[in-house]
C-alpha positions in Angstrom: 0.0 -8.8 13.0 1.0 -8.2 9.5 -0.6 -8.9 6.5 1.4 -9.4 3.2 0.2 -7.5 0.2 1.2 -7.5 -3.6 0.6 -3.7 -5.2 1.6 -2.7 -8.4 3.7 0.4 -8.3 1.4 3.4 -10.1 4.7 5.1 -11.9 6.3 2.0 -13.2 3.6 -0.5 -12.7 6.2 -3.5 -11.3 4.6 -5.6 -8.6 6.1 -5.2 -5.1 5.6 -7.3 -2.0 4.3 -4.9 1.2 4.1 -5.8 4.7 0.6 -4.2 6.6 0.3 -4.0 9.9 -3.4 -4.8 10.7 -3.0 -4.4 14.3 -2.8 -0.2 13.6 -6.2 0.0 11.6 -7.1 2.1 8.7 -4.2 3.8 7.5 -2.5 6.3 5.2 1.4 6.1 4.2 3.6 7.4 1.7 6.3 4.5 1.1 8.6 4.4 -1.8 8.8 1.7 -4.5 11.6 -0.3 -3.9 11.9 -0.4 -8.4 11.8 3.3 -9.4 12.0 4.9 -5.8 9.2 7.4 -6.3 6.3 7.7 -3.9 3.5 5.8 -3.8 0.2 7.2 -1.4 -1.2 3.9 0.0 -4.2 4.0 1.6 -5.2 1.2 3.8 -8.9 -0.2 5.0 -9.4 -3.0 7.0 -12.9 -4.9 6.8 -14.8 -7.1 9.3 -12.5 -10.0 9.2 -9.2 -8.2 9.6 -8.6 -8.3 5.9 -6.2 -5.4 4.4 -7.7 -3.9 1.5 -4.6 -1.0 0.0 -4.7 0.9 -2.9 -1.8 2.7 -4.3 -2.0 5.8 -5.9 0.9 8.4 -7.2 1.4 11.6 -5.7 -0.7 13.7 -7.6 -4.0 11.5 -8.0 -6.5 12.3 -6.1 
């Protein structure tokens, strides 16, 4: 099942439309922006009800 997502690219900051697939849990991806094609670290929780929560963070934070 996916779950659709808006993010907001951490180098650039331009919004950008991801696709989550609940169905593998909590997660952690490097995908590139599709703007500025630089990586972004997205870290992905799911809560009780199945709900994605993903934040996006640049290479280097921490």
């Amino acid at each position: 099942m996916l779950d659709f997502q808006t993010i907001h690219c951490p180098y650039c900051g331009e919004p950008l439309e991801i696709a989550v697939d609940v169905s593998a849990g909590d997660q952690q991806y490097i995908e590139d922006c599709q703007v500025c094609c630089r990586p972004i670290n997205m870290s992905v929780t799911l809560d009780e009800d199945e709900f994605a929560h993903v934040i996006a963070r640049a290479e280097n934070d921490a």
